[in-house]
C-alpha angles and dihedrals in degrees: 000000000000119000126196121191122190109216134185116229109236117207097190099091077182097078098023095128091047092048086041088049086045091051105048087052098053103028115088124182122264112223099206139352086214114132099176091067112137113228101355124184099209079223088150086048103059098087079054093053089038085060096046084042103158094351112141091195131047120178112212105203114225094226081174145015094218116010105131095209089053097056092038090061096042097050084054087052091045095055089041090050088050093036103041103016100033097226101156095176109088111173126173134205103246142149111257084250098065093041090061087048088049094049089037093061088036091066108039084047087052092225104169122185115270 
C-alpha cells in the first residue's frame, strides 16, 4: 500500500520536535493517488472530509506548476470533494491565456458539467 503525506517545510529548527509531534497528530495516510478507481470509497480520505467538514469553499495550494505526483493526488481530492462532499465549482488559478485555451477545448470536446 502506497502512502503519500503532504508536509509543510518548517523553517524554525527551534521548534522541529513540537511541529514533528503536531504532524504526526493531524496527518493520515493516503491509500492510492488513483483516480481512475472504479468504484472507490474515498475510505483513506475521510480524515481529509472530516476536516473540511461543512466548508463551501476549499482552497487547494499550487506547491508546484508541474510536479506529476501534486496534481495526481489533487485530482483525487477534487473528485472526493464533488462525490462525497458535493462540492460542483471547481476554479483554478491560471493566466487569462490558458483559460481561453481551457474554455476553448472545452468546448470543441463538448464536456459539459455532470
Amino acid at each position: 500500500m502506497k502512502h503519500f503525506t503532504a508536509i509543510a517545510f518548517l523553517s524554525s529548527i527551534a521548534f522541529a520536535g513540537d511541529h514533528v509531534d503536531w504532524l504526526k497528530k493531524n496527518t493520515a495516510p493516503i491509500s492510492t493517488l488513483d483516480i481512475t478507481k472504479k468504484n472507490d470509497t474515498f475510505k483513506d480520505l475521510k480524515p481529509f472530509g472530516d476536516a473540511v467538514g461543512e466548508s463551501r469553499v476549499v482552497f487547494l495550494g499550487v506547491q508546484s506548476h508541474g510536479e506529476g505526483t501534486t496534481f495526481e493526488a489533487k485530482a483525487r481530492l477534487v473528485r472526493y470533494l464533488h462525490e462525497v462532499k458535493g462540492f460542483h465549482v471547481l476554479a483554478f488559478e491560471s493566466g487569462l491565456y490558458d483559460c481561453h485555451v481551457a474554455w476553448t477545448r472545452n468546448k470543441l470536446w463538448n464536456l459539459s458539467s455532470t
